[in-house]
C-alpha positions in Angstrom: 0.0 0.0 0.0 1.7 3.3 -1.1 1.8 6.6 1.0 -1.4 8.8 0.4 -0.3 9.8 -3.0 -3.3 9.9 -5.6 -5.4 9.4 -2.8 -7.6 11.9 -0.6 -9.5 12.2 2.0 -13.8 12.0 1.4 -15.5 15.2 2.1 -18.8 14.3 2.8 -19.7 15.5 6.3 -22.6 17.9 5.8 -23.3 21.0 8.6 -25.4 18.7 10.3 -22.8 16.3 10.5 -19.9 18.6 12.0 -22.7 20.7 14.7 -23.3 17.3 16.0 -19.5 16.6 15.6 -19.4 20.2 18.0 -22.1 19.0 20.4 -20.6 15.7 20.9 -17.6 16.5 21.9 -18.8 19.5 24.5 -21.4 17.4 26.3 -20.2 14.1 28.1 -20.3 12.6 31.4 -19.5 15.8 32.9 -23.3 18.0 33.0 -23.8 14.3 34.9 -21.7 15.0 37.5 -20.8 18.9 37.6 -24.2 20.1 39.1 -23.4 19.1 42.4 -20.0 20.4 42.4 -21.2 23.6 41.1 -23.6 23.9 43.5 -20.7 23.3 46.4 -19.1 26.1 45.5 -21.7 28.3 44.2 -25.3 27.8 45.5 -27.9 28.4 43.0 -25.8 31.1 41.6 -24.2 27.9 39.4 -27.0 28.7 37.2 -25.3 31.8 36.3 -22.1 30.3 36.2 -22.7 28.4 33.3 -23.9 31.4 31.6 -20.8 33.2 32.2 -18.9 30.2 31.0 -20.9 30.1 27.9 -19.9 33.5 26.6 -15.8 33.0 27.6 -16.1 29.4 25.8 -18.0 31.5 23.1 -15.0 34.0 22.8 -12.7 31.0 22.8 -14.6 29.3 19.9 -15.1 32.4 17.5 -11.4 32.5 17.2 -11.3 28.8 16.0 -14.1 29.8 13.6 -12.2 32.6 12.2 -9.1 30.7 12.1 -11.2 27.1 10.1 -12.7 29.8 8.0 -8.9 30.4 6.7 -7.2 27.2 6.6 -9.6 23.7 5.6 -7.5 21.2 6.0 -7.9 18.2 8.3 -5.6 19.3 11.8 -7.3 22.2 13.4 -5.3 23.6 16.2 -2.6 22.3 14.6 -2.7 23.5 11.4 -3.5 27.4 12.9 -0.7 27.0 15.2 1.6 25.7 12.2 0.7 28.2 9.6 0.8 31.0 12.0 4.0 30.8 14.2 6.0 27.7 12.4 6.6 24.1 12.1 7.9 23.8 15.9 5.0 25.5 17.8 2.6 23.6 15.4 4.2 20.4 16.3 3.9 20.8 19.9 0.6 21.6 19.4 -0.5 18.3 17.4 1.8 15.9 19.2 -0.2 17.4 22.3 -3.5 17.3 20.5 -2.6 13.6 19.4 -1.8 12.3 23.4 -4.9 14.3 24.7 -7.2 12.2 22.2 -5.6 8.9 23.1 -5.3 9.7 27.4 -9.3 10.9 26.7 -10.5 8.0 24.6 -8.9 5.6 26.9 -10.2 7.6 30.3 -14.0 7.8 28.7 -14.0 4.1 27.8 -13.1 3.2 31.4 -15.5 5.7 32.6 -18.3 3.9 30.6 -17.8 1.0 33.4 -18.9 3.7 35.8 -22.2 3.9 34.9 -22.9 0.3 33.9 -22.2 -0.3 37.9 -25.6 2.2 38.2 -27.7 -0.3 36.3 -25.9 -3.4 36.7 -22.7 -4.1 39.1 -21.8 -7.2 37.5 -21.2 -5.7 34.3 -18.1 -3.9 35.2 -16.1 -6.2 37.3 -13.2 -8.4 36.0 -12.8 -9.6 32.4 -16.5 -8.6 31.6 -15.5 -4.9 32.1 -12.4 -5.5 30.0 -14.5 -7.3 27.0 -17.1 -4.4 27.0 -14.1 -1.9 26.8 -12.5 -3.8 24.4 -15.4 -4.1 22.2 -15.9 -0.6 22.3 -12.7 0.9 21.2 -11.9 -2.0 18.5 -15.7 -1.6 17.5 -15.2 2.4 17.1 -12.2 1.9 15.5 -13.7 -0.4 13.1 -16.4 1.6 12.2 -14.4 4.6 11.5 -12.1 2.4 9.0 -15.1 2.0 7.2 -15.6 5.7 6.3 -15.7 9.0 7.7 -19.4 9.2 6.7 -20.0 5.9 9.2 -18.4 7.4 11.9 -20.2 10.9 12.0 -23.9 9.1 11.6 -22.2 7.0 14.7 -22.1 10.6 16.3 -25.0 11.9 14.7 -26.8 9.1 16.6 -25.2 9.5 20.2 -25.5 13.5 20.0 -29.2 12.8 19.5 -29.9 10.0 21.0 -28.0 11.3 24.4 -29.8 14.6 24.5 -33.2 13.2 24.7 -32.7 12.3 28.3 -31.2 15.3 29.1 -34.4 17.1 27.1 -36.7 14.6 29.5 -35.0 15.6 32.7 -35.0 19.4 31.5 -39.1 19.3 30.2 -40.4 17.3 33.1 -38.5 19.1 35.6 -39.4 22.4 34.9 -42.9 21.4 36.1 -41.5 20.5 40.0 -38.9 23.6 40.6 -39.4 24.8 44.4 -38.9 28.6 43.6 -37.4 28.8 47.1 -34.4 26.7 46.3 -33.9 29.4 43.3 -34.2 32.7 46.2 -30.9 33.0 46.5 -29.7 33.0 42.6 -27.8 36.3 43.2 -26.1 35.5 46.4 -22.6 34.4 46.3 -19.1 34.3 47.9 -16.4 36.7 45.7 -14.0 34.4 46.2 -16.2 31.2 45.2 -16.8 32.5 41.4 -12.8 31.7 40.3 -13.2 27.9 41.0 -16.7 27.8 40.1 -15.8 29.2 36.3 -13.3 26.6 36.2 -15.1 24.1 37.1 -17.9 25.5 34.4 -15.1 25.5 31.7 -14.2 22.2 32.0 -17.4 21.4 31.0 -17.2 22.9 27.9 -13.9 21.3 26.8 -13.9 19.6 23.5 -15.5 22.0 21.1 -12.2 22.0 19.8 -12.9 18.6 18.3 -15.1 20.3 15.8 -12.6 22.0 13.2 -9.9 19.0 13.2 -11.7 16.9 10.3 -12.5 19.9 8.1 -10.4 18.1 4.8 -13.8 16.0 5.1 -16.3 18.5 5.3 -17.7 19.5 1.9 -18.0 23.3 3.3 -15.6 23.9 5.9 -15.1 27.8 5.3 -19.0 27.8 6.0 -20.2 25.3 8.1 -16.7 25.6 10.8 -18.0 29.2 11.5 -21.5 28.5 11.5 -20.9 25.4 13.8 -19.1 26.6 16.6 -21.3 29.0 17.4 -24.7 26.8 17.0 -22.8 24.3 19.4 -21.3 26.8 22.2 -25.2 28.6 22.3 -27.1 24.9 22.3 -24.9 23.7 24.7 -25.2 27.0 27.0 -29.0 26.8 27.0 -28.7 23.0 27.7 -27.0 23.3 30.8 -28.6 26.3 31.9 -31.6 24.5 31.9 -30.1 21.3 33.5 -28.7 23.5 36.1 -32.0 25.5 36.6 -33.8 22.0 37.0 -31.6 20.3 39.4 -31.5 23.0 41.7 -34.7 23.8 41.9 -35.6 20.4 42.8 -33.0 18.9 44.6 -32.3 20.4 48.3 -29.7 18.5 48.5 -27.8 19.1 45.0 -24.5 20.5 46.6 -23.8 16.9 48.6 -25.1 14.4 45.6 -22.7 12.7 43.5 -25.0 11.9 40.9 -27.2 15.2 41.2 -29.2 14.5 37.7 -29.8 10.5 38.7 -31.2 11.9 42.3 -32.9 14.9 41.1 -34.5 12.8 38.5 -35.7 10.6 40.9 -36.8 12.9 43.1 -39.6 14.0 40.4 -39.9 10.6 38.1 -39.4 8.2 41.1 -37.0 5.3 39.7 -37.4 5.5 36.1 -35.6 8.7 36.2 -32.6 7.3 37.8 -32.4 4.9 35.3 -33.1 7.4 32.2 -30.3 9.9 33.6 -28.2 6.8 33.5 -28.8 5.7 30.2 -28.4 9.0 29.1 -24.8 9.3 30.7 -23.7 6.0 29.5 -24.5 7.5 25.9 -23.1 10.6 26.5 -19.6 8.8 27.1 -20.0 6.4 24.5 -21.0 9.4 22.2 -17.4 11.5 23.5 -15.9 7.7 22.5 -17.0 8.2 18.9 -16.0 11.4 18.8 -12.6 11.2 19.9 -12.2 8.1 17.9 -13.1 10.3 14.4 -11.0 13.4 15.5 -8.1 11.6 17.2 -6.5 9.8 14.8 -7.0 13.1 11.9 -4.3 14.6 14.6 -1.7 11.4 13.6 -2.7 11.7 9.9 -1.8 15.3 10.0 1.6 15.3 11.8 2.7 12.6 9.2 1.1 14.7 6.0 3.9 16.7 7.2 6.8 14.9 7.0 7.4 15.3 11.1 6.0 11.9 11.8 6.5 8.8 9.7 4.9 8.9 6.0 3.0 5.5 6.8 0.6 7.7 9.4 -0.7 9.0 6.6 -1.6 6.3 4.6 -5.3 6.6 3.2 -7.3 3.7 2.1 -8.2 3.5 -1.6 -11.7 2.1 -0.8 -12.3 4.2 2.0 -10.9 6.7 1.6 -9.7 6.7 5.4 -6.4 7.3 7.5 -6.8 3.8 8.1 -2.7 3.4 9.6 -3.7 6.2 11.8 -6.8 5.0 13.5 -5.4 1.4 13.5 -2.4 3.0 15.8 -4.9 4.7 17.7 -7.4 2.1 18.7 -4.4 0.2 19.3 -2.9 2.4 21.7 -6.3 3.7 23.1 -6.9 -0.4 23.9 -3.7 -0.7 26.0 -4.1 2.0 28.0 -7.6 1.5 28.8 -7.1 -2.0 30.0 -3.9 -1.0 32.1 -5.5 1.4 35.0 -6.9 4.4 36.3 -6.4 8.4 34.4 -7.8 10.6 37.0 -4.3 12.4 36.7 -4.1 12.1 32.9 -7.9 13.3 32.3 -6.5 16.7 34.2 -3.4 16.8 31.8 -5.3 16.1 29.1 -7.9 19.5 30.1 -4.4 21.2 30.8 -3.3 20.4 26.7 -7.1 21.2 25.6 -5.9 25.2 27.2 -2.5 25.0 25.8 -3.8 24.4 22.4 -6.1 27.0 22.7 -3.5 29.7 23.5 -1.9 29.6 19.9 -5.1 29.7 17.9 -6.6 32.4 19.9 -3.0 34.4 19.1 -3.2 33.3 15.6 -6.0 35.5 14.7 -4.1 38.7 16.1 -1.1 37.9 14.4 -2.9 37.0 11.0 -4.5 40.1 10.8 -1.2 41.9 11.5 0.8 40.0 9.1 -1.7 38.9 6.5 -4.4 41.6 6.4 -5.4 40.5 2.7 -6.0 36.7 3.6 -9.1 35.0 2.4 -11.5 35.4 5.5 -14.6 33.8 5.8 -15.5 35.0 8.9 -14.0 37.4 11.1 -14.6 38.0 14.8 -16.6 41.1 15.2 -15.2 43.6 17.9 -11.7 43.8 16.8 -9.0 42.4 18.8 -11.7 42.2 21.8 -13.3 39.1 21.7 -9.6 37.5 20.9 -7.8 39.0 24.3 -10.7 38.2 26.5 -10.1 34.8 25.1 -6.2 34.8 25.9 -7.0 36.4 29.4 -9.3 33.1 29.8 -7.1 30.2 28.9 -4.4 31.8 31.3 -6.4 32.4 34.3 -7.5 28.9 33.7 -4.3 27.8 33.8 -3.3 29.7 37.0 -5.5 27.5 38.6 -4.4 24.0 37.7 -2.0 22.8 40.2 2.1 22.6 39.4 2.7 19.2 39.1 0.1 18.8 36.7 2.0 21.7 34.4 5.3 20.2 35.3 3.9 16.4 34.0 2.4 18.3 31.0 5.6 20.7 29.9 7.5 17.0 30.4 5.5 15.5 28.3 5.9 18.4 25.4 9.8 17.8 25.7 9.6 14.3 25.4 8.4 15.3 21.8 11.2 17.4 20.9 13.5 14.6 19.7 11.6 13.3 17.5 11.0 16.7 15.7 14.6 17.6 15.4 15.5 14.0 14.2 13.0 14.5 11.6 13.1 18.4 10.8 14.9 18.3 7.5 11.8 16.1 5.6 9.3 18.5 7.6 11.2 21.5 6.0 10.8 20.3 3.0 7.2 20.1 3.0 6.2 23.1 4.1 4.9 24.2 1.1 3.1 21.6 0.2 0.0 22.1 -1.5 -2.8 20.8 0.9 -1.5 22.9 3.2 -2.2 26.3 1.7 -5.5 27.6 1.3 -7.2 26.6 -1.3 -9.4 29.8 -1.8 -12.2 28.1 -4.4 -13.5 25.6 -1.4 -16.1 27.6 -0.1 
């Protein structure tokens, strides 16, 4: 099988296809779990948290828009970061972007067991919890082989079909609210809205995801635009309204550790419990699909560079896949599922999410300095605005991440460096290669 050479990759994800794509990767397990600790910290006043959140995330995501309205080629961060500020910062930034999708796939596949204990214990102890795992990822991975179109109706379908619980909880709930748990909306400790936004940020992690397979969107420098921002605002209203719900019904929201389960229960008796945890099982086996679509477009990029080994990029004839990149992938995503627990890693892997951000958020200052005239098919409105507040977000987000988690992270960006350097001169020599540069007539 020859390198990808006469062959390219299928654009045939619709709008549809990449707002789901956007939606998928935003809401997981976490608007499962984060309602309670929200709550902790904040009181009802978490319902305005997430509103806050919404519009930073939103400032965050118009600079990826403008930046995947410039460059449409599968990579993302990546290929803004490499464009912008050279083949070393990009590099750092996909080899980041490449570990954070592994650590995450592995992390959500072992966080699937989690929630099979709700519903049935047995089902994630010993070698049955490894099989299920296993048959995940290798299924995923399979199904992504098979076609890019395959695996965004697989997201399609969990973006959908996980919503509807959440859209159950949000419609029936509404109807029980106790007003009085909502009194104190606007009272609040100073000090308690820092970790609070954090803690709402996290949540909205993995828009990113999004703009990484635009060489197989058939209108990337329309639909990337267009996308982010119909995912950041339905996401915003989603958890608004999950928020809204759970406190207004559950007294006892800031000491539950499954808030939605127990607030659902406390309005649909059993049932509910069981819906909410159907609903998380499919959120996390919907961030699964996702990650194992986006992740292995990170690999397939590095090596369409010349900075990883040519065989990464390898696409199928039939296909018309990266089919060496998400066999590596599922591969390494398998082994690291089945060999313990990434509490720590999920942390690093936020951490990188922040660090990639950073570049493409200074990308559109610098592009407008140094390349006024550039083909833009949207541009942030507000001037350089909406792009600070962004950088003044990722860093105080990353003030508030403890040391040794940046210390584990900046190791793991040096580990990198070898490789590059070992491999710079082929890089160089591609960096004008053609599917890099814009190609102005895709619209």
């Amino acid at each position: 099988m020859k390198e990808n050479h006469g062959q390219k990759l299928s654009r045939s994800m619709n709008l549809f296809d990449v707002v789901c794509l956007g939606i998928n990767g935003i809401i997981g397990a976490g608007i499962f779990l984060l309602p309670g600790k929200l709550a902790a910290v904040a009181g009802p006043f978490s319902i305005l948290i997430f509103a806050i959140c919404g519009l930073l995330c939103l400032a965050i995501a118009l600079c990826f828009a403008e930046m995947g309205g410039i460059y449409q080629q599968t990579g993302g961060a990546y290929i803004y970061a490499r464009n912008t500020f050279g083949p070393l910062i990009g590099f750092m930034v996909g080899w980041m972007m490449w570990l954070s999708a592994i650590i995450g796939w592995a992390a959500m596949a072992r966080g699937l067991l989690l929630y099979l204990r709700f519903l049935s214990p047995s089902l994630s102890e010993g070698w049955t919890g490894k099989i299920i795992v296993t048959s995940l990822i290798l299924g995923l991975g399979v199904l992504n082989f098979l076609g890019v179109k395959i695996g965004s109706k697989i997201i399609n379908f969990f973006t959908i079909s996980k919503l509807i619980p959440i859209f159950f909880f949000i419609a029936f709930g509404f109807f029980h609210i106790e007003t009085s748990n909502l009194s104190q909306i606007f009272s609040f400790e100073v000090s308690n809205i820092g970790p609070a936004i954090v803690i709402g940020l996290f949540a909205y992690t993995g828009f990113e995801y999004l703009a990484i397979p635009a060489g197989e969107m058939k209108k990337p420098g329309r639909d990337i635009p267009v996308a982010f921002f119909i995912a950041i605002l339905v996401t915003t209203l989603i958890y608004i309204s999950v928020q809204t719900v759970a406190t207004g019904t559950l007294p006892g929201l800031a000491q539950s550790e499954k808030p939605l389960a127990d607030a659902a229960v406390s309005f649909l008796g059993p049932i509910g419990g069981v819906l909410i945890a159907i609903g998380a099982l499919l959120a996390i086996a919907g961030v699964n699909s996702g990650i194992a679509l986006t992740g292995p477009r990170n690999l397939f990029a590095l090596s369409s560079d010349g900075i990883l080994p040519g065989v990464f990029s390898r696409i199928h004839p039939e296909y018309h896949t990266p089919y060496v990149a998400i066999g590596v992938n599922t591969f390494l995503t398998l082994i690291l599922s089945l060999t313990g627990t990434f509490e720590y890693l999920i942390f690093a892997s936020v951490l990188v999410s922040i660090l990639q951000y950073i570049p493409t958020c200074l990308a559109v200052i610098v592009l407008r300095r140094k390349q006024p005239d550039i083909l833009r098919r949207y541009t942030v409105p507000g001037g350089y605005v909406i792009p600070c507040l962004a950088l003044i977000t990722c860093f105080w987000i990353l003030l508030q991440v403890k040391l040794i988690i940046i210390i584990a992270t900046l190791g793991g960006i040096s580990l990198s460096l070898p490789i590059y350097y070992s491999r710079k001169r082929k890089f160089c020599l591609r960096e004008n290669r053609t599917d890099i540069l814009l190609d102005n007539n895709d619209e």
